[in-house]
C-alpha positions in Angstrom: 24.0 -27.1 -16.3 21.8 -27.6 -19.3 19.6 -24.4 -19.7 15.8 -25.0 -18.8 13.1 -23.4 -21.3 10.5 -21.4 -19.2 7.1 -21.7 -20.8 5.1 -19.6 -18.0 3.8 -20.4 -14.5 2.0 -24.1 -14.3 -1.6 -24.4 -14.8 -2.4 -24.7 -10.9 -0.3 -21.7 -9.5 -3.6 -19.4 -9.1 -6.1 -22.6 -8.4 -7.0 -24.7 -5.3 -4.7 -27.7 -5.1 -6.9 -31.2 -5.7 -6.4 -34.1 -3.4 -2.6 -35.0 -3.5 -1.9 -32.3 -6.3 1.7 -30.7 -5.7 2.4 -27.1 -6.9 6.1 -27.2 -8.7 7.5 -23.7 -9.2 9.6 -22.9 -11.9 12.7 -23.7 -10.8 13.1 -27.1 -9.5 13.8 -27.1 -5.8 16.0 -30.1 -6.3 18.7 -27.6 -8.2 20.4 -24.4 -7.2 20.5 -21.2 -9.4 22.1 -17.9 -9.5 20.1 -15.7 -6.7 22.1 -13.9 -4.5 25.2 -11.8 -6.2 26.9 -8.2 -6.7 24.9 -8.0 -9.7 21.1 -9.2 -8.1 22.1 -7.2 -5.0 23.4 -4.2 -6.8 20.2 -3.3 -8.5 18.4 -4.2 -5.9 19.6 -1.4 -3.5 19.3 1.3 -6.5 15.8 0.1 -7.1 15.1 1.0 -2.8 16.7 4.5 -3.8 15.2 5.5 -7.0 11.5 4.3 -6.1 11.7 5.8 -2.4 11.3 9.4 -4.7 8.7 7.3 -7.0 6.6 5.9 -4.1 6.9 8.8 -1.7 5.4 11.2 -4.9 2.6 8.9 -5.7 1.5 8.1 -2.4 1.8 12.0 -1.3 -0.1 13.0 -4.2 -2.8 10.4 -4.3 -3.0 8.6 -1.0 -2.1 5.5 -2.4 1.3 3.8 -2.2 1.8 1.4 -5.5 3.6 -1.8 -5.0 6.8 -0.9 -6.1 7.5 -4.8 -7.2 5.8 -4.4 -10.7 8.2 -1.6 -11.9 11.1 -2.9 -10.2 10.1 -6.1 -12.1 10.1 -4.7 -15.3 13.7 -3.0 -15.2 14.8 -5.7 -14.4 13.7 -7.8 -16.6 14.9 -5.2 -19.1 18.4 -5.3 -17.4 19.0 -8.4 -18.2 17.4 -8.3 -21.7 19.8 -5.4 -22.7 22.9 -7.8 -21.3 21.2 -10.9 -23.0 21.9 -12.2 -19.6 19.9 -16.0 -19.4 18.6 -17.9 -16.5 18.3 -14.6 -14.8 14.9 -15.3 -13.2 16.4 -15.8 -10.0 18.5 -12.9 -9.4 15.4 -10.8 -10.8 13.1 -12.1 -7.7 16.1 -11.0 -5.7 16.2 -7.4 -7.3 12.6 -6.9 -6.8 12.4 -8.0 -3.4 15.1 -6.0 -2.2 14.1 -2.6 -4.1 10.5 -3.1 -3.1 11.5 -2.2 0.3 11.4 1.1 -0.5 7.6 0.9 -1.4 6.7 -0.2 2.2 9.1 1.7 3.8 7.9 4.5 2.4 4.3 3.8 3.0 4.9 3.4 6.5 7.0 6.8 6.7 4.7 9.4 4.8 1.2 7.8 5.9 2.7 9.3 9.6 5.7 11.6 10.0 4.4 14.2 7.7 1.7 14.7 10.0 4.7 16.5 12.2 5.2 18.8 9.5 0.9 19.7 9.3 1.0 20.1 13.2 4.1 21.8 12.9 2.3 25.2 10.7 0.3 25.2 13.9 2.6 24.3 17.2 5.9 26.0 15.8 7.8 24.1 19.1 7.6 20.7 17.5 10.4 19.7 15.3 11.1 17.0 12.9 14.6 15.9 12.1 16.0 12.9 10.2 16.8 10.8 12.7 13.6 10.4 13.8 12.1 9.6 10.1 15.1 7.4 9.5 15.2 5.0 12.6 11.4 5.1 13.3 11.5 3.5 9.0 14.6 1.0 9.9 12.8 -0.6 13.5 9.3 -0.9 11.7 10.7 -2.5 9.1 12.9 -5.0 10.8 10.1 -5.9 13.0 7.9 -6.3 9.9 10.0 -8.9 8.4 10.8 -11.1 11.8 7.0 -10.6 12.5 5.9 -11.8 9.1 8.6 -14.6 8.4 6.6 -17.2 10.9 2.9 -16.6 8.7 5.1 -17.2 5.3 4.3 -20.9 4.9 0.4 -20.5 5.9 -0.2 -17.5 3.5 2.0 -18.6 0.3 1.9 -22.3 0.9 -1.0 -23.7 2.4 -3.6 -21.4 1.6 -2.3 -22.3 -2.3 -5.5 -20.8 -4.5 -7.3 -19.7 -2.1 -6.0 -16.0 -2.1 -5.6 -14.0 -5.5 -2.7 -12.1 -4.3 -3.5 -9.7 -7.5 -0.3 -7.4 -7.0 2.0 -10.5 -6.7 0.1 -12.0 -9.3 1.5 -8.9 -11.8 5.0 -9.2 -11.0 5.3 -12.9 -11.6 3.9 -12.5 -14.6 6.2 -9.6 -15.7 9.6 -11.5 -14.6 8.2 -14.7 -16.0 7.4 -12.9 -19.3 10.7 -11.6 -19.2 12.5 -14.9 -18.8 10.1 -16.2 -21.9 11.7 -13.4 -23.9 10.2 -12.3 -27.9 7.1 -10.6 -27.9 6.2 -10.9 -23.9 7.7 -7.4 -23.2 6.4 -5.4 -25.9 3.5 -4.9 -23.9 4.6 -3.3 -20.5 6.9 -1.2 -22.4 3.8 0.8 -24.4 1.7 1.0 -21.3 4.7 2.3 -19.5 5.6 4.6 -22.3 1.7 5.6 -22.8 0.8 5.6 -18.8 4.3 7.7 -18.0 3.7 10.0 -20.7 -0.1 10.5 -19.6 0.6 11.3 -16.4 3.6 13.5 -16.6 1.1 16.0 -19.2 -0.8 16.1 -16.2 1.8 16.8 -13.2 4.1 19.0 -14.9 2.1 21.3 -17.1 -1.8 21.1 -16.1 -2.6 19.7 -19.8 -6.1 18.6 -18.6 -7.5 18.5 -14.7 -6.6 15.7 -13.1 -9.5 14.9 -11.3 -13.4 15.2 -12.9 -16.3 16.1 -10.8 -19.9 17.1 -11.2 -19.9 20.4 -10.5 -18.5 20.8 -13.8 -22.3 19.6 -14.8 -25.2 22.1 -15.3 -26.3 22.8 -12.0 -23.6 20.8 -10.6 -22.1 23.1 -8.1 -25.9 24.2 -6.8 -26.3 20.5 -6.3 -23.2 19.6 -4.3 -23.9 23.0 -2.0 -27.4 22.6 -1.6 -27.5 18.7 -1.2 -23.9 17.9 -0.4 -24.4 15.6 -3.6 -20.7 15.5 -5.6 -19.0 12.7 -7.6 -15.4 12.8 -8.1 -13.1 10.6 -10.0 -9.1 10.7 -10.0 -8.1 10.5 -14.2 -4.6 9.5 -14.2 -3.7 6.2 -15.6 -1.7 4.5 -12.6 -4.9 4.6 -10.6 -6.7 3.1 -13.4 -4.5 0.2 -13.8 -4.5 -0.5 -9.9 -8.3 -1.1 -10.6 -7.8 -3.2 -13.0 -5.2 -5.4 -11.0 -7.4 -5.9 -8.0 -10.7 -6.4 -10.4 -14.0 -6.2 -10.0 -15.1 -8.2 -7.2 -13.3 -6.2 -4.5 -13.4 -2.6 -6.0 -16.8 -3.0 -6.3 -17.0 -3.3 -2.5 -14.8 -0.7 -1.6 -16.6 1.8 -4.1 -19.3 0.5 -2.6 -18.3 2.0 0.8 -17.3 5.4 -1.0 -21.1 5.4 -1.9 -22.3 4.9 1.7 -20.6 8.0 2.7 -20.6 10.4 0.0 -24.0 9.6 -1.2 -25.8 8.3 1.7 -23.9 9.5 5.2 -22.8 13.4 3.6 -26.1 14.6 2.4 -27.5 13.4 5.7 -25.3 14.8 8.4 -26.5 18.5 7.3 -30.1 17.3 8.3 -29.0 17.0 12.2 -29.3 19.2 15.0 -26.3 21.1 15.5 -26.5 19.0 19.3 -26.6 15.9 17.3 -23.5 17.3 15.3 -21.3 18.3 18.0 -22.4 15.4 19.8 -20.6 13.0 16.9 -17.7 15.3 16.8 -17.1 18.0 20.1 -14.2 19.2 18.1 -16.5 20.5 15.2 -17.7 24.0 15.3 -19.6 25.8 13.1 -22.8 24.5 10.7 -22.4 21.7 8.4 -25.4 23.4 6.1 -22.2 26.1 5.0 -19.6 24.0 4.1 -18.4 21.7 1.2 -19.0 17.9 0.9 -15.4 17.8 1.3 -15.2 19.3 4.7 -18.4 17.2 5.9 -16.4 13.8 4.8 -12.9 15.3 6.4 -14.1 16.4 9.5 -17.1 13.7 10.4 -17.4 10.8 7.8 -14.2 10.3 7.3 -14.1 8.7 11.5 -16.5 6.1 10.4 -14.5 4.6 7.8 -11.4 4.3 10.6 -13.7 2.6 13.4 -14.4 0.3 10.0 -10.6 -0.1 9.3 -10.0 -0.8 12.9 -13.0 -3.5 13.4 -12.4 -5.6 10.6 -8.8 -5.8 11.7 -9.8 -7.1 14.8 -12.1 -9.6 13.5 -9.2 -10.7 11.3 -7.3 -11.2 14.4 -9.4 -12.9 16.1 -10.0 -15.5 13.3 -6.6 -15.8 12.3 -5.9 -16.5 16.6 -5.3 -20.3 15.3 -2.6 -19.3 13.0 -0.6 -16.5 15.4 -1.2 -19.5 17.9 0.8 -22.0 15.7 3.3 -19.5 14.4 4.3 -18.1 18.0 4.4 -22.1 18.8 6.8 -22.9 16.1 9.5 -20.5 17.2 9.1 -21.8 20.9 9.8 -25.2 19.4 12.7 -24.4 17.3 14.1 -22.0 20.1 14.6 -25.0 22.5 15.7 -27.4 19.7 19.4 -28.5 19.4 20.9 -27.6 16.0 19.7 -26.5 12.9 19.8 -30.4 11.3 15.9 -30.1 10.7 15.9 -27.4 8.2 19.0 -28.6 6.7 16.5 -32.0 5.5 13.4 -29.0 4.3 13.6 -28.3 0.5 15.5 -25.0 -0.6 12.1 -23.4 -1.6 10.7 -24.0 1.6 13.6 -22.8 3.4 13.0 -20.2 6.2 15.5 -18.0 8.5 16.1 -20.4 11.4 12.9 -19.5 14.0 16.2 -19.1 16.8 17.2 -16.5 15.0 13.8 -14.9 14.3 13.5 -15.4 18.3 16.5 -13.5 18.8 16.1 -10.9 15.8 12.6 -9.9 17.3 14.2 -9.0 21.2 17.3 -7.4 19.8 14.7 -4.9 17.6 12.5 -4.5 20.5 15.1 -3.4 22.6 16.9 -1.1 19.7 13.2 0.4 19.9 12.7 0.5 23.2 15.8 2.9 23.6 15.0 4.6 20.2 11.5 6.1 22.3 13.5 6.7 25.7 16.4 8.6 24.1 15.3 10.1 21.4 11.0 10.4 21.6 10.1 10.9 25.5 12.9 12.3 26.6 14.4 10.1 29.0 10.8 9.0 30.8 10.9 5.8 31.6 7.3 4.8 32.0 6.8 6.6 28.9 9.1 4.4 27.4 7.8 1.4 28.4 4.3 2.0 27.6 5.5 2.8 23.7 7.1 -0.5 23.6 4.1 -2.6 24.4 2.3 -0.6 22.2 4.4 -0.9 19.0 5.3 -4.7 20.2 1.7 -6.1 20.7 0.1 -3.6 18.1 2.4 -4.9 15.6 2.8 -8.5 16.0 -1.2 -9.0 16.2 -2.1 -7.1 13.2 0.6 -8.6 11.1 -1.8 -11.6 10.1 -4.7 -8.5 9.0 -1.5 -6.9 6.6 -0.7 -9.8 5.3 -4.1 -11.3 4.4 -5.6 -7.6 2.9 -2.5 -7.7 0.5 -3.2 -11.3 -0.2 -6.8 -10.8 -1.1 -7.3 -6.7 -2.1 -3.9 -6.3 -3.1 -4.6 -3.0 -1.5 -2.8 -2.6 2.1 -5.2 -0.7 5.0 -1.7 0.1 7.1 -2.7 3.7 7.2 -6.7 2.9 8.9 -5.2 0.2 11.3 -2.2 2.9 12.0 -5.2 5.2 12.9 -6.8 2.9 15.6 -2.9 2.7 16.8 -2.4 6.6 17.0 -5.8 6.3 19.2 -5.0 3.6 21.3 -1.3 5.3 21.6 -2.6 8.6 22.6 -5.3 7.3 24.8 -2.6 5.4 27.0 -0.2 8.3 26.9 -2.6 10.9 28.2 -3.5 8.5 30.9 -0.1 8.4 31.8 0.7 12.1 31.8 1.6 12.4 28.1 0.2 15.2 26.3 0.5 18.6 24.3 2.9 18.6 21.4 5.3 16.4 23.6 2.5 13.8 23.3 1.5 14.9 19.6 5.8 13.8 18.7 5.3 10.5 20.8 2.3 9.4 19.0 3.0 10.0 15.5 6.4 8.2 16.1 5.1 5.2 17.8 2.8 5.0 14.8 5.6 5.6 12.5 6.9 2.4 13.9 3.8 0.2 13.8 2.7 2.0 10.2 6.2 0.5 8.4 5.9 -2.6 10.4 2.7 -3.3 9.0 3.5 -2.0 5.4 6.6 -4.1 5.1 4.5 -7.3 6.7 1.9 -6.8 3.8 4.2 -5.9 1.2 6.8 -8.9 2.1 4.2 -11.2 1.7 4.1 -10.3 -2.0 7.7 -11.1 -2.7 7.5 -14.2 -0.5 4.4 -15.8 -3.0 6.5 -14.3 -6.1 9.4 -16.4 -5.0 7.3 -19.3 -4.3 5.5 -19.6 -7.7 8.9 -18.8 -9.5 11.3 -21.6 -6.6 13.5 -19.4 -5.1 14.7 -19.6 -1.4 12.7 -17.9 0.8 16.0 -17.3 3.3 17.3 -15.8 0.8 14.6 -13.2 0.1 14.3 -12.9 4.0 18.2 -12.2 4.7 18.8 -9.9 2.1 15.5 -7.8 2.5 16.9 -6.3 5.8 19.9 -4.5 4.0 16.9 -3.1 1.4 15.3 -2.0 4.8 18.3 0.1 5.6 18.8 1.8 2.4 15.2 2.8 1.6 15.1 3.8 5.5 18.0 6.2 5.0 16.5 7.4 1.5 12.7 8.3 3.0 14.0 10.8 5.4 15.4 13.1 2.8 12.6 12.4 -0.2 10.2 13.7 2.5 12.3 16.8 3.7 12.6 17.4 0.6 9.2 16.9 -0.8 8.1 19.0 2.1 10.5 22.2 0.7 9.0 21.7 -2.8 5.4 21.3 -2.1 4.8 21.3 1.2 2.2 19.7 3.0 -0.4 22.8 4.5 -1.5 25.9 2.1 -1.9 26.2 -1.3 -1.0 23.6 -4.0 0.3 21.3 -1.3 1.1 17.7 -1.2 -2.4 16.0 -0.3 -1.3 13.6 2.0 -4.5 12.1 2.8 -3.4 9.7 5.1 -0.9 12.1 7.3 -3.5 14.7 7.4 -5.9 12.1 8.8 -3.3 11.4 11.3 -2.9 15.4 12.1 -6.4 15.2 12.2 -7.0 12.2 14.9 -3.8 12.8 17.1 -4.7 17.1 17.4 -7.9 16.4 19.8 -6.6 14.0 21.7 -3.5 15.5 22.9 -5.3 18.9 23.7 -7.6 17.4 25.7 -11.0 18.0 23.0 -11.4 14.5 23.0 -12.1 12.3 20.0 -15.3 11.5 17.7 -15.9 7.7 19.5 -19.4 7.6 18.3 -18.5 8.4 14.7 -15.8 5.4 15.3 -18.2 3.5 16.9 -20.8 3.6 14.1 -18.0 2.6 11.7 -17.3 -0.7 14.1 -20.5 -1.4 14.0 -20.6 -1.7 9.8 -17.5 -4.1 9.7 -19.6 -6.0 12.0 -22.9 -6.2 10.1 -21.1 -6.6 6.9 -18.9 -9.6 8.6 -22.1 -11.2 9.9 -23.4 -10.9 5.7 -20.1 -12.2 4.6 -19.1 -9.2 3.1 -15.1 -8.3 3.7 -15.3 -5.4 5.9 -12.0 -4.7 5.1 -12.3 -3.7 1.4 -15.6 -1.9 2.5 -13.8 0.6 5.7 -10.9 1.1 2.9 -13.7 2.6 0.6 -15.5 4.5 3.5 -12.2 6.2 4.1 -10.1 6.8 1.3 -11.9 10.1 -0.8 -14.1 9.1 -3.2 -11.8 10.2 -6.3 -9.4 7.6 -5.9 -11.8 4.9 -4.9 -14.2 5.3 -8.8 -11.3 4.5 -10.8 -10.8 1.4 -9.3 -14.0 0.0 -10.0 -13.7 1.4 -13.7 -10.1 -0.8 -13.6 -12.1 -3.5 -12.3 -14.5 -3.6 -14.8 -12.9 -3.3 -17.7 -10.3 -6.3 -16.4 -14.0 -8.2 -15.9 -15.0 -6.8 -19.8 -11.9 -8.5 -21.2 -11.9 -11.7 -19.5 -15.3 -12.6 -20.2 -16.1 -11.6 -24.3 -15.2 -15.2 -25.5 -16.6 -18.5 -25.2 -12.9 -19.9 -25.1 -11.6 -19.9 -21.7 -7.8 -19.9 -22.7 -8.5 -16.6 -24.7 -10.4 -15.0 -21.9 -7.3 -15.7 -19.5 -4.6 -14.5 -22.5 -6.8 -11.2 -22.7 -7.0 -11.2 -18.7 -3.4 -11.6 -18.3 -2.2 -9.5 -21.2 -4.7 -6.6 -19.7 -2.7 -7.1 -16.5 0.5 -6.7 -18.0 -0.7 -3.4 -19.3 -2.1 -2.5 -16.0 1.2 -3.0 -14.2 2.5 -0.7 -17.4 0.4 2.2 -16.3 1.5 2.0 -12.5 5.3 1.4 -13.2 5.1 4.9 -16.6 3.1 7.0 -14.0 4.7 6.7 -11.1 8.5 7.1 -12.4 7.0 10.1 -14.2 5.6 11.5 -11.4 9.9 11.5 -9.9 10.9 13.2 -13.1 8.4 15.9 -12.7 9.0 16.5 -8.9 12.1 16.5 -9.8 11.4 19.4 -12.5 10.1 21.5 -9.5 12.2 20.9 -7.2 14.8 21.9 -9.3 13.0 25.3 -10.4 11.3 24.5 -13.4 7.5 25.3 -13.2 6.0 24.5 -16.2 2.1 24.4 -14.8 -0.4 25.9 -16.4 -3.0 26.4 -13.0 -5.6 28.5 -14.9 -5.7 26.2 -17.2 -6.0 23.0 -15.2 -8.6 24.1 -12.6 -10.8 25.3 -15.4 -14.5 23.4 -16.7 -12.5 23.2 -20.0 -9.6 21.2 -18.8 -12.3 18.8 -16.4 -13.6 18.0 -19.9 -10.7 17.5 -21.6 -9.6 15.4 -18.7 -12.5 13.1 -19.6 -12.0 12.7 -23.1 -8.2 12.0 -22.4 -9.1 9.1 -19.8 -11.6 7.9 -22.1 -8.8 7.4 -24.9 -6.3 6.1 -22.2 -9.7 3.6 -21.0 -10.0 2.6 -24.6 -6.7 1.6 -25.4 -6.7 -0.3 -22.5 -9.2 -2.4 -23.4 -7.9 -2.4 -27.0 -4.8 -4.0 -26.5 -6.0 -6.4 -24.4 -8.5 -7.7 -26.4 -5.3 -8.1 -28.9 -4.1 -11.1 -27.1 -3.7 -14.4 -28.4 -4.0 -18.0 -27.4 -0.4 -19.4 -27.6 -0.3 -22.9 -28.9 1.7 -25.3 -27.7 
């Protein structure tokens, strides 16, 4: 077959389509290339192994899980570089898809199950063991991919331009740069050398803080005691370069939600009665006037961002009703159908996994699931059984659509708030039902284990599913072979968090900050010891979404912001705005979009260096090899430092883009 010379993605993959306009991908669906083979496959499953480690660091340490596509991306496209392998575009899409399972399987994993080993330090009877972390990972997933498979076509196909699907949006480019060859990788490579290097200076040996804060500032820790008044921002380079990926537009409104609380809702809580105070949280004791900013946000307005979370998902159900409507529909059609003759006639890049055997797929993991909880979660109770499978199955399946459409428009996945609401309704049900203690604590966080991953490998499938449709590869394809990435990363996450946990541990000093775990710890605790939970705190966040939804502002980027800790929430707009800086210096639009998409190359560098630093330096400690200088790094001196660094890392960032050029054609 003659070779075909791959000039970049056509003019109208990121734009609405105009009356009678067709999108044609890359490769022609009329043709069949290389996709599936030991070679695609291979990588694939040592991509799911290596960035378990990578994804379970980062999102540990920061809260945030990357999508482990854009590195994944990138080696591969450097595999088949080194070979001088061409027309490898294909198989790439098919190594990426598979190794990004481990970035949603882990997600789904350590935003839950570490919660066990927080609760654990204070109820010594509960016990975690692998098979728990493993099969709790393998059933979410599974039911992630048969629940999302039915929405592919509305999300990648017929809402064409209507979404920015920002991470997706980076890993296209990156394997379509790749296939371009010359000058297109140069690039990724310095950010990745330049973000990795940045990062690991800061994880291994404390060569500046990490984080900056005002109370570095004359005055600054009076202020943030007296007033509650602190600003924090996170200095590491893959943080920077997710802000840059998602851009301005929606970090602005999910920093925007980080200012409500901590400069709005923390200073003001101290004000209240101490009546008023336990009245938004009974579980509270003591005077918010004595503690930290930090401790106000954790323990009170923290709660507001998750009733947020919760309520914006359900108004995403209930506006996306049409679409689970049509889906559910579909499958009922195919199901009673005779043959497979009609997809046969569909084109290969619209192909899907027959709907019969989605049908099927779906009961077998339900049931798989259903005696995963009896056996091995409640202990043989069969009502307790039963009410955990019409939790995970009706939780999971309805806020699939709110996944897949935050990833698609945010880039930025808000598994672990909807988890939350889960891990509420979950333990609300069970205690009704006679579940409680730290039998009821194990239930929960499993159950949410379950409906976590789904939800993380619904949003994060949907990015390799638009990949593959800009670039023309199979979709059946991706869908089949993303089941055996399930497995592996599944197996992998239970060990990377046992032994994460050894290494840094999750409670006490210089532990793992699992924000979203501890959140769980911190939500699942009251319920199951009968102190009940902060409703009105919840209830004031539900009533936000619902004001902001009514102003047609997306809730959903704006809970995100009210939840996750301000620190890794600033850098995002900083990312946001330089990626608005560099798009918009020229009166020529072509070189505004080269600047825009070179920046975004260099953004994806940052993620895919810091991240695969971050392994090599938990590696280092785990291993023995301390090489951290702590006085150093929690000193004023290293804070400032810190900020000079990120301004240099800011401004070369900017630099380089601004280095790109029209290409003429």
């Amino acid at each position: 077959m003659e070779e075909e010379k791959i000039t970049g993605l056509p003019e109208n993959a990121s734009r609405e389509l105009r009356e009678g306009e067709e999108y044609k991908p890359l490769l022609s669906p009329d043709k069949n290339y290389p996709e599936v083979n030991v070679r695609s496959v291979s990588w694939g499953l040592i991509m799911a192994v290596l960035f378990s480690a990578a994804a379970a660091y980062l999102g540990l340490k920061i809260g945030q899980v990357f999508e482990a596509a854009i590195p994944i991306a990138i080696i591969a496209v450097g595999l088949s570089s080194a070979s001088k392998r061409k027309g490898a575009l294909g198989e790439n899409v098919i190594i990426q898809s598979i190794g990004a399972s481990s970035g949603v399987i882990v997600a789904g994993a350590i935003f839950t199950l570490p919660a066990l080993y927080i609760l654990q330090a204070k109820y010594p009877e509960i016990t975690v063991n692998f098979m728990q972390v493993f099969l709790s990972s393998l059933l979410g997933g599974v039911l992630g991919i048969l629940f999302l498979i039915p929405f592919r076509k509305y999300f990648v196909s017929d809402m064409h331009g209507k979404y920015p699907f920002p991470e997706a949006t980076a890993t296209t480019q990156v394997l379509v740069s790749g296939e371009k060859g010359g000058d297109q990788a140069k690039p990724l490579i310095m950010a990745g050398i330049i973000g990795g290097l940045y990062d690991f200076l800061v994880a291994s040996f404390g060569a500046w803080a990490e984080t900056f804060t005002t109370r570095v500032l004359p005055f600054g820790e009076q202020i943030a005691d007296k007033t509650k008044l602190v600003f924090k921002n996170n200095v590491g380079a893959a943080v920077l370069g997710l802000g840059y990926i998602v851009g301005l537009k929606y970090s602005a409104i999910i920093v925007a939600g980080s200012a409500l609380i901590w400069f709005v809702i923390v200073p003001v809580l101290p004000l209240l009665s101490d009546q008023v105070i336990h009245f938004l949280n009974p579980a509270f004791s003591g005077q918010l006037s004595s503690v930290a900013p930090e401790v106000i946000f954790r323990e009170f307005a923290r709660h507001i961002g998750i009733g947020g979370i919760a309520m914006a998902g359900i108004i995403g159900i209930i506006r996306s009703w049409g679409i689970i409507k049509s889906a559910v529909g579909l499958a009922s059609k195919e199901f009673k159908s005779k043959g497979n003759s009609v997809s046969e006639e569909v084109k290969r890049t619209q192909r899907d996994i027959s709907m019969k055997i989605i049908s099927i797929g779906v009961v077998i993991a339900l049931l798989a699931t259903f005696i995963f909880f009896y056996i091995g979660v409640v202990e043989f109770n069969l009502l307790h059984a039963i009410v955990g499978i019409l939790v995970v199955g009706i939780i999971a399946f309805l806020f699939t659509t709110v996944a897949a459409n935050a990833i698609a428009i945010v880039g930025t996945n808000p598994v672990s708030g909807m988890t939350l609401m889960t891990l509420i309704l979950a333990s609300v049900i069970m205690v009704a039902v006679g579940l409680k203690g730290t039998s009821g604590m194990i239930a929960a966080l499993v159950i949410g284990g379950v409906v976590c991953t789904a939800l993380s490998m619904a949003g994060g499938f949907i990015t390799d599913l638009k990949i593959g449709y800009w670039i023309g590869t199979t979709p059946a394809k991706q869908e089949t072979w993303k089941f055996l990435g399930t497995l592996v990363s599944a197996a992998t996450v239970g060990g990377v968090i046992m032994i994460l946990n050894k290494t840094y541990g999750f409670t006490g000093e210089n532990a793992l900050v699992a924000p979203q775990a501890n959140a769980m710890a911190a939500v699942i605790e009251p319920l199951m010891s009968g102190a009940g939970a902060p409703w009105y705190l919840y209830a004031i966040g539900a009533v936000i979404a619902i004001v902001l939804t009514i102003f047609k502002v997306p809730a959903l980027a704006f809970a995100l912001g009210m939840f996750i800790p301000m620190e890794l929430n600033a850098p995002l707009l900083i990312g946001g705005i330089i990626s608005w800086y560099v798009s918009t210096r020229s009166k020529d639009k072509a070189l505004n979009t080269a600047r825009l998409e070179r920046g975004t190359l260099l953004a994806s560098g940052f993620i895919a260096g810091g991240a695969l630093m971050g392994v090599v330096s938990a590696g280092l400690r785990f291993g023995g090899i301390d090489l951290m200088n702590a006085e150093w790094a929690e000193s004023n001196g290293a804070q400032w430092l810190g900020l000079v660094m990120y301004g240099a890392v800011i401004g070369y960032l900017i630099w380089d883009s601004m280095r790109a050029k029209v290409e003429k054609k």
